[in-house]
N, CA and C atoms as a LAMMPS dump frame, in Angstrom:
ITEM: TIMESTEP
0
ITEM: NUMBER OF ATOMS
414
ITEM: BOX BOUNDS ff ff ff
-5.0000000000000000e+02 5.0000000000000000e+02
-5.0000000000000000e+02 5.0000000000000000e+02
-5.0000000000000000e+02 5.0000000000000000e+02
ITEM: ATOMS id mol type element x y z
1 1 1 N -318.341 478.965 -161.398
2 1 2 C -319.737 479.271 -161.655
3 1 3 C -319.871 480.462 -162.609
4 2 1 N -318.713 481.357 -162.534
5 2 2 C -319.032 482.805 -162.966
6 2 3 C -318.621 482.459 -164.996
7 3 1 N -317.904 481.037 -165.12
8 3 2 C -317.24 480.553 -166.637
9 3 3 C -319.064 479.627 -166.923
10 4 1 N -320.009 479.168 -165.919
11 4 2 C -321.033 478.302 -166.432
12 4 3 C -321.871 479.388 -166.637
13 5 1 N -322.355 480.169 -166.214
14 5 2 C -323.255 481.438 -166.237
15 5 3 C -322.542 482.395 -167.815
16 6 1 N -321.351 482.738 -167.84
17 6 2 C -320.942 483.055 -169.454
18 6 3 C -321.28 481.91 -170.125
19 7 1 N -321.478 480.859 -170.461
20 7 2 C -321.332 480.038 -171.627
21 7 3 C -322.942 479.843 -171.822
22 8 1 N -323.179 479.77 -170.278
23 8 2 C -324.873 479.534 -171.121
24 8 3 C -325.103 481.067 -171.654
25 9 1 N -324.91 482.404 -171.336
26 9 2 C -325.396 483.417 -171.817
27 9 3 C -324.41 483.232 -173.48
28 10 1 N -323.249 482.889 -173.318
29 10 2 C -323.186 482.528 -174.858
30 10 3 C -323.595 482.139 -175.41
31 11 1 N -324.276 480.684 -175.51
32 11 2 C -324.877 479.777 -175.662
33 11 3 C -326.461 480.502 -176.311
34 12 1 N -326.88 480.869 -175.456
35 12 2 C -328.418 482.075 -175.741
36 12 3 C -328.464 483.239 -176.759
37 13 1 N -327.334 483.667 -176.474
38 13 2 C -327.071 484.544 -177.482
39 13 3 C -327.032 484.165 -179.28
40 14 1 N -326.026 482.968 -178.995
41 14 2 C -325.89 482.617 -180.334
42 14 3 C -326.875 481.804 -180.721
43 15 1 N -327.967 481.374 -180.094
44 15 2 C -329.646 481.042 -180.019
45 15 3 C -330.252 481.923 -180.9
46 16 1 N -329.82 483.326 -180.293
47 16 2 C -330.755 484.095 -180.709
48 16 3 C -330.54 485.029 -182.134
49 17 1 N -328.873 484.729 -181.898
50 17 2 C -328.431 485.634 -183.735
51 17 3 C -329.019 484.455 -184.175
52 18 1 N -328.878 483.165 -184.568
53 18 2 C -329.144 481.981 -185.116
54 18 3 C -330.547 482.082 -185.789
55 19 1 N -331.431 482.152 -184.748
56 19 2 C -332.885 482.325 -184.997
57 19 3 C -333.236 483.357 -185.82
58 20 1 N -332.672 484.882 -185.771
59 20 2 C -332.063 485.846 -186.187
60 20 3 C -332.006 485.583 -187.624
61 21 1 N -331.192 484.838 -188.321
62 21 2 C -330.669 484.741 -189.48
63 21 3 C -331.61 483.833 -190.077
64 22 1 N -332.591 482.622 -189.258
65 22 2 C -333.294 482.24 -189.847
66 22 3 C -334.53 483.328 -190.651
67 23 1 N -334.923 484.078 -189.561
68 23 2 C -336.072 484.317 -189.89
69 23 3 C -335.797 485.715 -191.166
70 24 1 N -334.313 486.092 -191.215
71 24 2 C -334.015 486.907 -192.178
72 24 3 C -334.306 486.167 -193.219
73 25 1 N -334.495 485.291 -193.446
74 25 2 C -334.23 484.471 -194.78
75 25 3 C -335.95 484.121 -195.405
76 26 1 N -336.815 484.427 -194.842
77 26 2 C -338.281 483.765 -195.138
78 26 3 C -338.958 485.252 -195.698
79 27 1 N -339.443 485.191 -196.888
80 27 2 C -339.689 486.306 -197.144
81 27 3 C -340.756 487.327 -196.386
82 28 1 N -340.686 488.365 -196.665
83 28 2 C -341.119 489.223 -196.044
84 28 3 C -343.371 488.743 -196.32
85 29 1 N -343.659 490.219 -196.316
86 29 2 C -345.722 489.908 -196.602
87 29 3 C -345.307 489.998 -197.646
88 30 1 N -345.912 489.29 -198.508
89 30 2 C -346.054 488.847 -200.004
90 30 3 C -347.496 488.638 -200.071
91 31 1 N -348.656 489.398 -201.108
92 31 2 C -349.391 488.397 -201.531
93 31 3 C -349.41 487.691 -202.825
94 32 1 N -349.464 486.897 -202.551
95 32 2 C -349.551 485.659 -203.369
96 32 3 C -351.234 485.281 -204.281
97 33 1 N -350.982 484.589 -204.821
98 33 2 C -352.771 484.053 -205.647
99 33 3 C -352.392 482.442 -206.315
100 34 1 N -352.369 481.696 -204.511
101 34 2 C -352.003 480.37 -204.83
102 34 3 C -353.464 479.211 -205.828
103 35 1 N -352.85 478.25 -205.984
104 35 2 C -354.037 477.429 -207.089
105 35 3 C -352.962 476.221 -206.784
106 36 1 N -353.603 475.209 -206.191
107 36 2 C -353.194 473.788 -205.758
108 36 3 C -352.966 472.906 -207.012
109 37 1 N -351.64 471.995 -207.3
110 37 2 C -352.082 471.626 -208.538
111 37 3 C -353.096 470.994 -208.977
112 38 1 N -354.151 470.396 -208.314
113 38 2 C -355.543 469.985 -208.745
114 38 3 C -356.116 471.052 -209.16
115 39 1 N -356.225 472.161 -208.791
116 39 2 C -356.429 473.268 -209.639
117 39 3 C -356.581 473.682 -211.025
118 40 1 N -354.92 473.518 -211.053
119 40 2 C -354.302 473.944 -212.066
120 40 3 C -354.869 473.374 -213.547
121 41 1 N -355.51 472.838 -214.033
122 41 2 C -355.918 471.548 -215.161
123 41 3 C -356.324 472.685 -216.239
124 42 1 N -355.877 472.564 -217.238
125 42 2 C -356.566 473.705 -218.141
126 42 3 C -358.103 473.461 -218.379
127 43 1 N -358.488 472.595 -218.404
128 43 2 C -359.906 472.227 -218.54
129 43 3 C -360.692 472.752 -217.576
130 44 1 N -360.327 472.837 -216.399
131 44 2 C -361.564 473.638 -214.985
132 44 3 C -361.322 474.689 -215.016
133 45 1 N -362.603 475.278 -215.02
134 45 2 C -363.239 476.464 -214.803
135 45 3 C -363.94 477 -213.449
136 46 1 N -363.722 478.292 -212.626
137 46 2 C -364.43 478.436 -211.219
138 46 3 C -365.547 479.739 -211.361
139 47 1 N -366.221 479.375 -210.447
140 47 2 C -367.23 479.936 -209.911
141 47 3 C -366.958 480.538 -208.697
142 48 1 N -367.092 481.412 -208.264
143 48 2 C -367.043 482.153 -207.004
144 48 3 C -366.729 483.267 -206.511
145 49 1 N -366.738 484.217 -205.266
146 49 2 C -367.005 485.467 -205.166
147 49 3 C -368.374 485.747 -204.184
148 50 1 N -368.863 486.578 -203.996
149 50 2 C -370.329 486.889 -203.891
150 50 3 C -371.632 486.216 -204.883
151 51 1 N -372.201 485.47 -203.831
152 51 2 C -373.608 484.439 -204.448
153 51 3 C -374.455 486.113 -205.069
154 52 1 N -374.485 487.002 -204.218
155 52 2 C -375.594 487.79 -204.392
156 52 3 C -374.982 488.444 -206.048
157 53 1 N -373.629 488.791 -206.365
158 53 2 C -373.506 489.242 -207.88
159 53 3 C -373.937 488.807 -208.903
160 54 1 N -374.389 487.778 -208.677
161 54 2 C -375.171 486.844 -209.858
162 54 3 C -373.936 486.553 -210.916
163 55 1 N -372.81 486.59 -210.675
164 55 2 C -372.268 486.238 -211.878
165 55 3 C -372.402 484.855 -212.501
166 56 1 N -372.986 484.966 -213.761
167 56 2 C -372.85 483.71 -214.141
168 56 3 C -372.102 483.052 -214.906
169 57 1 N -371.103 483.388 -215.324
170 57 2 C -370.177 482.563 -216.295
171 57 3 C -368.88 482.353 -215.331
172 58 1 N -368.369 480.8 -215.278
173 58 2 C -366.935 480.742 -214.918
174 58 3 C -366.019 481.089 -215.731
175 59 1 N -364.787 481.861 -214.44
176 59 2 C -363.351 481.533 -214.995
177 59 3 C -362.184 480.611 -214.634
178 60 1 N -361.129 481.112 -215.429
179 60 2 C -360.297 480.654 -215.754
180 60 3 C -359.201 480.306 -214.808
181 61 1 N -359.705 480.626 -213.068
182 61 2 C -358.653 481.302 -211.921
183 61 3 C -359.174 480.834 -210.7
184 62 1 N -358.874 480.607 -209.859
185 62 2 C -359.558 480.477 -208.564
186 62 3 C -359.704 481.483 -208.287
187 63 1 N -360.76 482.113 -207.421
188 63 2 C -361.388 483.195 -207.404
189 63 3 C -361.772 483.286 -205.842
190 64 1 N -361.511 484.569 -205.346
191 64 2 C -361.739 485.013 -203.731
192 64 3 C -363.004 483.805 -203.16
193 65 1 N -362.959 484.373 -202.169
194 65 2 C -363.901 483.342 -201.529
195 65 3 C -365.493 484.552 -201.143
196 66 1 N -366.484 484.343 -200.721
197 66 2 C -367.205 485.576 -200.33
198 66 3 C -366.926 486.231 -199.283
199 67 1 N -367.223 487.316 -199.298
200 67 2 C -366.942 488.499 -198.202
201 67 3 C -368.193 489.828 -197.976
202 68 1 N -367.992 490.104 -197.245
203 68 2 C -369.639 491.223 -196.985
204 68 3 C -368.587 492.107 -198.302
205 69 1 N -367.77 492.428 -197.994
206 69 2 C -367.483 493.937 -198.597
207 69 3 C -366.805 493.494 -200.595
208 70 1 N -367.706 492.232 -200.861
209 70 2 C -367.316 492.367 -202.216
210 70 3 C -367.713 493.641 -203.355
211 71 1 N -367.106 493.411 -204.34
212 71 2 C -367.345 494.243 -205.374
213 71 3 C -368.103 493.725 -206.521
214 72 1 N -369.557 493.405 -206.992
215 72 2 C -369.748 492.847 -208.162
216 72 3 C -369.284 493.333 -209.407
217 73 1 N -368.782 494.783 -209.818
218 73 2 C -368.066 495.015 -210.774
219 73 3 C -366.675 493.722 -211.242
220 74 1 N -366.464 492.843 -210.442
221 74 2 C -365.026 492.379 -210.841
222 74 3 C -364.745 490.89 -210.114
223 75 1 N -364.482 490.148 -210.581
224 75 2 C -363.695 488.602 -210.19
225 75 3 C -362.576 489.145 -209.54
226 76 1 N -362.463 488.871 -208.709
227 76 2 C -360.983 488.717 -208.06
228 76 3 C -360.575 487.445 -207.687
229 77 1 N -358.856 487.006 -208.536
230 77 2 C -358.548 486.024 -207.943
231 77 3 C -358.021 485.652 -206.464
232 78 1 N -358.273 484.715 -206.232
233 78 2 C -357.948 483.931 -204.791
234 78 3 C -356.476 484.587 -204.282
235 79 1 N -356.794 485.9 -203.394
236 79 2 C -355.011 486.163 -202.712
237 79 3 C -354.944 485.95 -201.469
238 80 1 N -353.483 485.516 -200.811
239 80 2 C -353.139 485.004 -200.046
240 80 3 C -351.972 486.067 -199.514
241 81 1 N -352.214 486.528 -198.067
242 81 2 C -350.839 487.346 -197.709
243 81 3 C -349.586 486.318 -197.313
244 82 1 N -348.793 486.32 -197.44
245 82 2 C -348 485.164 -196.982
246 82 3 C -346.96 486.406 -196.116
247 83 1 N -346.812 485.479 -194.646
248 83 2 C -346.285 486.199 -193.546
249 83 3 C -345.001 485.008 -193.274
250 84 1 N -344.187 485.478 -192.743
251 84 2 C -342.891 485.044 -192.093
252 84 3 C -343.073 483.743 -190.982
253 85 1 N -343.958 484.591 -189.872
254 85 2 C -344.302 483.344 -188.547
255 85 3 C -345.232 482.589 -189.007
256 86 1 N -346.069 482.827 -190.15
257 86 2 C -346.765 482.184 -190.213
258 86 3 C -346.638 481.026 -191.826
259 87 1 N -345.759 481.125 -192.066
260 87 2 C -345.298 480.339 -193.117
261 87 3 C -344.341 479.057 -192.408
262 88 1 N -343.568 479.421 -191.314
263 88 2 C -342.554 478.66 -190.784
264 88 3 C -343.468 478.081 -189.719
265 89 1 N -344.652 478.271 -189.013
266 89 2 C -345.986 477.88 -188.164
267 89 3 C -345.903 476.482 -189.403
268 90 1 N -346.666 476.694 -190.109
269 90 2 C -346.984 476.264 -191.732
270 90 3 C -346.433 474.886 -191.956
271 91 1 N -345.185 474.888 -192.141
272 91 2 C -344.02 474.453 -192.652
273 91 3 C -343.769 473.342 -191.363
274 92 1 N -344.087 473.453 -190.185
275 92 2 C -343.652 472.609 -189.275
276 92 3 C -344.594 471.84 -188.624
277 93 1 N -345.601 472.261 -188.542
278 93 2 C -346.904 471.799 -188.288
279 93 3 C -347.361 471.171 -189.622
280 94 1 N -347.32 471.427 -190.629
281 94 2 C -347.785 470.667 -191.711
282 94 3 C -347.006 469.422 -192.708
283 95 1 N -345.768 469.266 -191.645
284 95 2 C -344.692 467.965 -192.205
285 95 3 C -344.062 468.485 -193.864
286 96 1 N -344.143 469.84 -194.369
287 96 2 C -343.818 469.813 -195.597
288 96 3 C -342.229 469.678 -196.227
289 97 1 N -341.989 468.965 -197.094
290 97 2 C -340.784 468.661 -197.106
291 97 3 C -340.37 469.143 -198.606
292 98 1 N -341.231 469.736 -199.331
293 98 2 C -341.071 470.197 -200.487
294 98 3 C -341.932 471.033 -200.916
295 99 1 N -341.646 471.948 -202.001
296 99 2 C -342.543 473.189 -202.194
297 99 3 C -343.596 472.643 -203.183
298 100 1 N -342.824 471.846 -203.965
299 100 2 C -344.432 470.958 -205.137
300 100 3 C -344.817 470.137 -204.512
301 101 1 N -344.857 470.244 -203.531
302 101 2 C -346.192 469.354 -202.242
303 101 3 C -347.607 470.457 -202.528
304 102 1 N -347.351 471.59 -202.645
305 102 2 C -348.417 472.434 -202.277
306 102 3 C -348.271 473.293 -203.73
307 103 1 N -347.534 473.475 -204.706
308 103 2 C -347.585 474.238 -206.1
309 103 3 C -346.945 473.358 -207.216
310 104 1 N -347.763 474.182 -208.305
311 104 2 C -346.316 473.614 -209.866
312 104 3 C -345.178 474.588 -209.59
313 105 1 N -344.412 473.721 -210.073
314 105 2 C -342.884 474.696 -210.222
315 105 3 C -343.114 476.126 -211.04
316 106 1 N -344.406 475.651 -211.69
317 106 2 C -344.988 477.027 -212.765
318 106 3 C -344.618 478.481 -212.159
319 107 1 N -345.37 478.137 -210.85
320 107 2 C -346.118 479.037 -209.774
321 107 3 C -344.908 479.847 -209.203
322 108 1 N -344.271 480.478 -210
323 108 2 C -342.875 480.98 -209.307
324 108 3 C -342.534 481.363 -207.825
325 109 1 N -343.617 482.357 -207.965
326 109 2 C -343.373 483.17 -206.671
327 109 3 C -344.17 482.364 -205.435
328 110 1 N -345.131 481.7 -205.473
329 110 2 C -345.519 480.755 -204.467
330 110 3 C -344.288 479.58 -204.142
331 111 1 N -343.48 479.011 -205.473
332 111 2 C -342.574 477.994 -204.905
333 111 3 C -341.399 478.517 -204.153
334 112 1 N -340.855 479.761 -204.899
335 112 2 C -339.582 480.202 -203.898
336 112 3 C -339.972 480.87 -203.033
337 113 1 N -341.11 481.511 -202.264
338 113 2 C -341.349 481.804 -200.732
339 113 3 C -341.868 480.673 -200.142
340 114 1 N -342.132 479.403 -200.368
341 114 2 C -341.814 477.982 -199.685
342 114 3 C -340.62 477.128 -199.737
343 115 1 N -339.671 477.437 -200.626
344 115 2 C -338.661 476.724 -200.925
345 115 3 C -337.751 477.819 -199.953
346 116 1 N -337.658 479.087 -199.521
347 116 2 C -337.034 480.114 -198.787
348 116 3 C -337.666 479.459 -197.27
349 117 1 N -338.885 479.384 -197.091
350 117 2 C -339.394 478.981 -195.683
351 117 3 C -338.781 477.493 -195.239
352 118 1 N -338.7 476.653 -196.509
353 118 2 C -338.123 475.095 -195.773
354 118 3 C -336.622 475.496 -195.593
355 119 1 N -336.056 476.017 -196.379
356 119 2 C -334.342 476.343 -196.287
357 119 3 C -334.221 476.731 -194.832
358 120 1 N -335.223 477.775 -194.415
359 120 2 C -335.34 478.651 -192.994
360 120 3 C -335.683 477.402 -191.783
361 121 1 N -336.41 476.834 -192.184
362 121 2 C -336.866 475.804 -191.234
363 121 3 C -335.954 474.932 -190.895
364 122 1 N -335.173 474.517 -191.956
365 122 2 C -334.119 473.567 -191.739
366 122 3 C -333.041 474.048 -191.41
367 123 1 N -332.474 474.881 -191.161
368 123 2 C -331.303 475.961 -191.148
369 123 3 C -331.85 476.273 -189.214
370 124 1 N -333.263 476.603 -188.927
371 124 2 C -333.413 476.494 -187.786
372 124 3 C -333.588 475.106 -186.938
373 125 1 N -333.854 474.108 -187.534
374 125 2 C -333.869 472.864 -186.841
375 125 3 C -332.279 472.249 -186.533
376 126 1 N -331.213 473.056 -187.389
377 126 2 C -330.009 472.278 -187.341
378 126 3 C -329.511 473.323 -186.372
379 127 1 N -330.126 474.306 -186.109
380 127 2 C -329.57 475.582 -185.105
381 127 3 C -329.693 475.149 -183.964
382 128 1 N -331.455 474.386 -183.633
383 128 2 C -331.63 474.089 -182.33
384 128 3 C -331.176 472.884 -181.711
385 129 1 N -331.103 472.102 -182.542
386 129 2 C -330.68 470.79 -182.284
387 129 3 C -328.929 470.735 -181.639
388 130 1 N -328.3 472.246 -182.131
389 130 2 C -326.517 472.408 -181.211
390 130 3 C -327.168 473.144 -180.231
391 131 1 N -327.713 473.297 -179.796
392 131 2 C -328.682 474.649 -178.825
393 131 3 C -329.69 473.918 -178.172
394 132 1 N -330.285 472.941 -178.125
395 132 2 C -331.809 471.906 -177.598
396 132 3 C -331.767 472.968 -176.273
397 133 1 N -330.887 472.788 -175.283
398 133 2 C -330.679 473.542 -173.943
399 133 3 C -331.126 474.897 -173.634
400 134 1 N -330.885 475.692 -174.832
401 134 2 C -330.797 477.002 -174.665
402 134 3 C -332.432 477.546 -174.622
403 135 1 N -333.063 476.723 -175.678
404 135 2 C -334.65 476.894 -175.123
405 135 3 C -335.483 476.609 -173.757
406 136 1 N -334.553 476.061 -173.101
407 136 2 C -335.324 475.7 -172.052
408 136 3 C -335.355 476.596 -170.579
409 137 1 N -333.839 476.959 -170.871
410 137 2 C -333.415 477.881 -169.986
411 137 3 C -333.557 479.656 -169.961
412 138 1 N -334.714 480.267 -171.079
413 138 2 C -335.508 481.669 -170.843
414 138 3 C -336.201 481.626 -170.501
């Protein structure tokens, strides 16, 4: 009993460096200023920000969404914090199996902190799958 009680605490352990190394790998807060490739079309132009700034001419960008505490001095484009749990949340719940599911390859820094999150995801699905057990038993 005292060799089944070590192996599962082995077993957990190496659960947990495992998980460990995944989540080293997904980048850190990043913000980002994603644009879907329907977006992307050189021809569209956006509108948006605060209704009350009156701005009237579109640009060239996707642009924040409204907020009490805007600034009418300035457009700001559309930013996005991109978080660790919540990219790999993301990534598994949303079936994604590729990063130009959701960007152009253009989009540098949006494709390799999704192309870093599926590597992580998959690197943890092949972790748990020698391990299925070890989740069940904390």
């Amino acid at each position: 009993s005292f060799i089944a009680i070590r192996d599962e605490g082995t077993s957990k352990t190496r659960h947990l460096f495992g998980s460990f190394k995944v989540f080293v790998q997904i980048p850190k807060i990043t913000v980002l200023h994603p644009a879907p490739p329907q977006c992307q079309l050189p021809e569209l132009q956006f509108y948006g920000g605060s209704f009350i700034c009156g701005h009237d001419r579109p640009l060239l960008f996707v642009q924040e969404s409204f907020a009490f505490n805007d600034v009418c001095s300035i457009q700001l484009p559309l930013a996005y914090n991109w978080k660790p749990m919540n990219s790999l949340f993301a990534v598994a719940v949303g079936n994604i199996s590729t990063s130009n599911e959701l960007f152009q390859p253009s989009d540098f820094l949006c494709h390799e902190n999704v192309k870093s999150t599926l590597a992580a995801a998959k690197l943890y699905l092949q972790h748990s799958s020698h391990c299925h057990h070890c989740l069940s038993t904390f």
